[in-house]
C-alpha positions in Angstrom: -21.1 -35.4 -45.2 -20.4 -38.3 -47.6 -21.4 -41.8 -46.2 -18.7 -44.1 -45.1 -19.4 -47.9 -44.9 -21.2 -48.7 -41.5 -19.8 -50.3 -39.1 -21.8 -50.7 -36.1 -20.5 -51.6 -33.1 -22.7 -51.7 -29.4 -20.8 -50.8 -26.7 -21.8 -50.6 -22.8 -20.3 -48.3 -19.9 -20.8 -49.5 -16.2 -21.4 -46.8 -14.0 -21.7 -48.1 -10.3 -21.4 -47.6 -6.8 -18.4 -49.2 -4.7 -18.5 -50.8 -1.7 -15.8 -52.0 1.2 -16.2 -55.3 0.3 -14.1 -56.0 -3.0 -16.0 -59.6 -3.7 -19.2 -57.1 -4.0 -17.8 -55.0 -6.0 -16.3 -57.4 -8.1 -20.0 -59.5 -8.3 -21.3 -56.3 -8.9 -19.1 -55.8 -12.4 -19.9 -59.2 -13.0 -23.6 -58.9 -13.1 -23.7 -56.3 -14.9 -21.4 -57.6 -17.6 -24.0 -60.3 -18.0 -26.3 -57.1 -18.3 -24.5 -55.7 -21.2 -24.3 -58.9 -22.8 -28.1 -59.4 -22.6 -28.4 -55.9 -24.4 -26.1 -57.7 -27.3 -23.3 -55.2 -26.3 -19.8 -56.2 -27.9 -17.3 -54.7 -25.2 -18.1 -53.2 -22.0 -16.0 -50.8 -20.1 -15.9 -51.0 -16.1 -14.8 -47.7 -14.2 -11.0 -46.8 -12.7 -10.4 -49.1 -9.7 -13.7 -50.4 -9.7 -12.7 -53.5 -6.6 -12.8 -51.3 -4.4 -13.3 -47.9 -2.7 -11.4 -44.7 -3.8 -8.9 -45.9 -1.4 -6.3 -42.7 -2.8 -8.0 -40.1 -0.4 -5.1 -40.9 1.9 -2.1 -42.2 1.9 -2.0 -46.0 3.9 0.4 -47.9 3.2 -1.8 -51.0 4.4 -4.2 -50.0 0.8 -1.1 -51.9 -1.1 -2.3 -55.1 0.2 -5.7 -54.5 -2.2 -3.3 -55.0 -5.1 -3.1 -57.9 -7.5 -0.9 -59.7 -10.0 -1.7 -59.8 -13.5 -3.1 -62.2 -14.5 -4.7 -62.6 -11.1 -8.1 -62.6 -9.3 -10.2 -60.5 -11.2 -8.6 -60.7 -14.6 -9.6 -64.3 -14.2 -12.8 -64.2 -13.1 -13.3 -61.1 -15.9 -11.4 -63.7 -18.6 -14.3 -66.3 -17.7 -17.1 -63.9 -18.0 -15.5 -62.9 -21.3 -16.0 -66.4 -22.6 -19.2 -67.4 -20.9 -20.8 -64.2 -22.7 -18.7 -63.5 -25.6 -18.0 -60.0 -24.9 -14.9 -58.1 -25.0 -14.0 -56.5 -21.5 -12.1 -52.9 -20.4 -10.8 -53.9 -17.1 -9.3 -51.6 -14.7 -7.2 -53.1 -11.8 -4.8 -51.8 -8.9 -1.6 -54.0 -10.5 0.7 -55.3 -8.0 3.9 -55.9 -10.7 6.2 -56.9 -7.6 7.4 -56.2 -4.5 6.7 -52.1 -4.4 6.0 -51.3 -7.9 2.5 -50.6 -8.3 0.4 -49.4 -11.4 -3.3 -48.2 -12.1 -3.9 -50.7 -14.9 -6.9 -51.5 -17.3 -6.7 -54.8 -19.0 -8.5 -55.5 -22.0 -9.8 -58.8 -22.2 -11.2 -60.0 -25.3 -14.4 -62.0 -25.6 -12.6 -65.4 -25.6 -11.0 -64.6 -22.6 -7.5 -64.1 -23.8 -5.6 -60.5 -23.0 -5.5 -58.3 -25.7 -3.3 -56.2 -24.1 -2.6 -53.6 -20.9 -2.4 -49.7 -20.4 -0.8 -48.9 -16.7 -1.6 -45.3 -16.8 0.7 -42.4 -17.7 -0.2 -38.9 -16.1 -0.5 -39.7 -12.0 -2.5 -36.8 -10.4 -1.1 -35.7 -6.7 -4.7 -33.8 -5.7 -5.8 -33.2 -2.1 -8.0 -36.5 -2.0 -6.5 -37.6 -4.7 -3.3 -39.3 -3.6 -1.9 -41.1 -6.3 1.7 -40.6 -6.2 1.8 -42.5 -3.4 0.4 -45.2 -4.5 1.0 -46.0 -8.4 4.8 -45.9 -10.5 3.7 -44.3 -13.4 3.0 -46.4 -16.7 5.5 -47.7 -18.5 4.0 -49.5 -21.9 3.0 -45.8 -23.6 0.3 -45.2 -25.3 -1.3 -48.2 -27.0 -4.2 -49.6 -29.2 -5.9 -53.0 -29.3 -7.2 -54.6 -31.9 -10.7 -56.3 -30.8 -13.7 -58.1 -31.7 -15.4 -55.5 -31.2 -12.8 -53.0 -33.5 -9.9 -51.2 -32.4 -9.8 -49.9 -29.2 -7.6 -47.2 -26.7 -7.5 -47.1 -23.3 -7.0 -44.1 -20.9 -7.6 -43.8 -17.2 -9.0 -40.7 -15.7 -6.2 -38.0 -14.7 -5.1 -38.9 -18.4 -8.4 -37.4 -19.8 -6.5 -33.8 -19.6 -3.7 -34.2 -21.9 -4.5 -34.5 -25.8 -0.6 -35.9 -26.7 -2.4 -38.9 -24.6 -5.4 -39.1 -27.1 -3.5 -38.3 -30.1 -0.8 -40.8 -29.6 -3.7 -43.4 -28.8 -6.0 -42.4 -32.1 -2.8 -42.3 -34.4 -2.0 -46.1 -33.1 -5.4 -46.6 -34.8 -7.8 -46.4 -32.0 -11.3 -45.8 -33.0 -13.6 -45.8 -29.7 -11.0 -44.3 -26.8 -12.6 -45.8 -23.3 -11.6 -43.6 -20.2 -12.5 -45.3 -16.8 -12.6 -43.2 -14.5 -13.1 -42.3 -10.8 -14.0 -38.3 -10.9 -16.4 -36.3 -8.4 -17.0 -33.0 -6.5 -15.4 -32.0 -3.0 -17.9 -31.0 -0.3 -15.8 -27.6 0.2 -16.1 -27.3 -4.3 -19.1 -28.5 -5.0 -21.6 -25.8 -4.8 -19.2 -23.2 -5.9 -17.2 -24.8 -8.6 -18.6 -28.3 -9.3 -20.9 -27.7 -12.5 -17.8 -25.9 -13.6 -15.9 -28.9 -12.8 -18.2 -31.4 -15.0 -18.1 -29.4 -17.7 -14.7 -28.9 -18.0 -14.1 -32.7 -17.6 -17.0 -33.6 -20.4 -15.2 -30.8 -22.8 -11.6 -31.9 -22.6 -12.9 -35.7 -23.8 -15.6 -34.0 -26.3 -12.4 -32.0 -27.7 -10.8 -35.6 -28.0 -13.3 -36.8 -29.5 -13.2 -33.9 -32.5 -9.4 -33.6 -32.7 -9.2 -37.0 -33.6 -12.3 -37.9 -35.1 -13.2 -41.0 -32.7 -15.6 -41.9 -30.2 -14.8 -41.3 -26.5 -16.5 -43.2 -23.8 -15.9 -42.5 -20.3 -17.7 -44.5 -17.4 -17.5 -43.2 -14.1 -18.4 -44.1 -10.5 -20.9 -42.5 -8.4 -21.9 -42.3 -4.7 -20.2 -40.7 -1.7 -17.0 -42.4 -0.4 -15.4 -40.5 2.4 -15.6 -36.5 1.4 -15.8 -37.1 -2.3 -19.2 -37.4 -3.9 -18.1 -38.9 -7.4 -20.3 -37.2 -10.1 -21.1 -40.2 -12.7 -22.3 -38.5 -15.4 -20.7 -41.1 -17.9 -20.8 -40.5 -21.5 -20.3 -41.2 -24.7 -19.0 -38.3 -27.5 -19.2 -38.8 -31.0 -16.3 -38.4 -33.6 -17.7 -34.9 -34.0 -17.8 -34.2 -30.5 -21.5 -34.6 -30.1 -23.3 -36.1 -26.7 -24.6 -39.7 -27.9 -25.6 -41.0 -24.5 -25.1 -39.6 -20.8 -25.9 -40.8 -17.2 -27.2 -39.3 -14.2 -25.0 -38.3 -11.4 -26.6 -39.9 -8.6 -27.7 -43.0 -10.0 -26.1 -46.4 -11.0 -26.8 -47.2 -14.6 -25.7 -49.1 -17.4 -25.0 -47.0 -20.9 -25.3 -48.9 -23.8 -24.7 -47.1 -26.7 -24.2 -48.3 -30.4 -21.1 -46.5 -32.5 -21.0 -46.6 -36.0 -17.1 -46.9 -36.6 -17.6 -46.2 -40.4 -18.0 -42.5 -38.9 -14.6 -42.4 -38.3 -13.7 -42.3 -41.7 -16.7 -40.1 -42.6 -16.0 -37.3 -39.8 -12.0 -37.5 -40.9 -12.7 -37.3 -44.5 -14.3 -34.0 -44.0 -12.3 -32.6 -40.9 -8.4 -33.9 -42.1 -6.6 -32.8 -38.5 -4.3 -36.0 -39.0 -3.6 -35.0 -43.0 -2.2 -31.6 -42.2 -0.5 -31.8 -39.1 2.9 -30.1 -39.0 5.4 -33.1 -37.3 7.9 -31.4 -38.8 7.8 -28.7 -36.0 5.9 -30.2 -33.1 9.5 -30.5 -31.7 9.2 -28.1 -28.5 6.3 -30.5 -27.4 8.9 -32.9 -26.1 9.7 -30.1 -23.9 9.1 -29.3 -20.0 8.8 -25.3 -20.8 9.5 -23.4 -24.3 11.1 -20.5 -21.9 
């Protein structure tokens, strides 16, 4: 393949455990940050709901009360490590917009602290131990992407990771590194029995992504046993062509700091045109439930 201009941007995905506590969790994210920074990484991506535990294996209605405003608590505290590091920040959040409307929410905080923007996620999953109906209004601002410091960026969050009109409509917006947070893992009753298929079919979906729109995916996960869930890690980052440039362990907190050359972007979609010969002149039975 012809050589694009390079354009290299270091990026870092915090995998971690998650505690009872919220303030540990929350110091948790923040040293690491600083970790990232140290490494000279430009943007660092914190996993789904990373304040506190998966608290969507049941349905409580006392949970609401770990909600938050935006801009609130963390996004503050996540504004002034921002700043103090100069370091753009993917921050995912349990929104509280008011009195019981409640979104899963990333922020993106850019490294002087201001808000680039928000993504309350779309597709809400209604799983046994995976509760979220109950909890979160499904998001409202579509599918968006922010320009950064550290390039242009789109945000997904987990149960989105399934749908490519999700991806597509984030890399046509002019995304070039798509950051899925995430909180993913294995059922005791699945795991031995269906759980590698499980991983792999969650790594493929993104990898597909990651070729069908000729970007990088990154997708940091939690890990460690909450409840009866045993969330997987195994966070990763794909390559515009779909290729594994860094993974985690599954059983292990880590910090995966990986550098992305955006000029790729333009290399990999110079040679593989998808976005050139789509047909959007009859893609218009996707808009519909069932072609029947």
């Amino acid at each position: 393949m012809a050589a694009a201009k390079e354009r290299v941007v270091r990026i870092a995905l915090v995998q971690m455990r998650c505690h009872e506590e919220p303030e540990r969790n929350l110091e948790t994210a923040l040293a690491r940050i600083a970790e990232a920074a140290e490494e000279k990484a430009r943007i660092v991506c914190l996993p789904e709901l990373f304040r506190s535990r998966y608290f969507c294996q049941s349905e409580d209605h006392a949970h609401f009360d770990l909600a938050e405003p935006v801009p609130g608590p963390t996004t503050d505290a996540i504004a002034e490590a921002a700043r103090k590091h100069g370091i753009a920040i993917v921050t995912p959040l349990f929104e509280r917009r008011a009195a019981g409307i409640y979104h899963n929410t990333a922020c993106v905080v850019e490294s002087d602290g201001s808000l680039a923007g928000m993504y309350r996620k779309m597709h809400i999953p209604d799983d046994p131990l995976y509760y979220e109906k109950f909890y979160f209004t499904p998001g409202d601002l579509g599918f968006r992407a922010f320009p950064t410091s550290a390039g242009n960026v789109g945000v997904l969050i987990c149960w989105d990771q399934w749908f490519p009109e999700a991806a597509r409509l984030t890399a046509l917006q002019g995304a070039e590194i798509l950051f899925y947070p995430t909180a993913i893992g294995w059922h005791d009753a699945e795991k031995e029995q269906y759980g590698r298929g499980q991983y792999e079919a969650w790594q493929l979906a993104q990898r597909a992504h990651a070729v069908a729109n000729g970007i990088f995916v990154a997708a940091p996960n939690r890990v460690g046993r909450e409840g009866t869930v045993e969330f997987w890690g195994g966070s990763f980052v794909a390559g515009p062509f779909g290729e594994i440039v860094a993974s985690a362990s599954h059983d292990r907190e880590e910090i995966l700091v990986v550098d992305c050359d955006l000029g790729r972007v333009e290399e990999v979609r110079r040679h593989w045109p998808f976005l050139r010969d789509r047909r959007i002149d009859a893609y218009q039975g996707i808009t519909r439930q069932l072609i029947d």
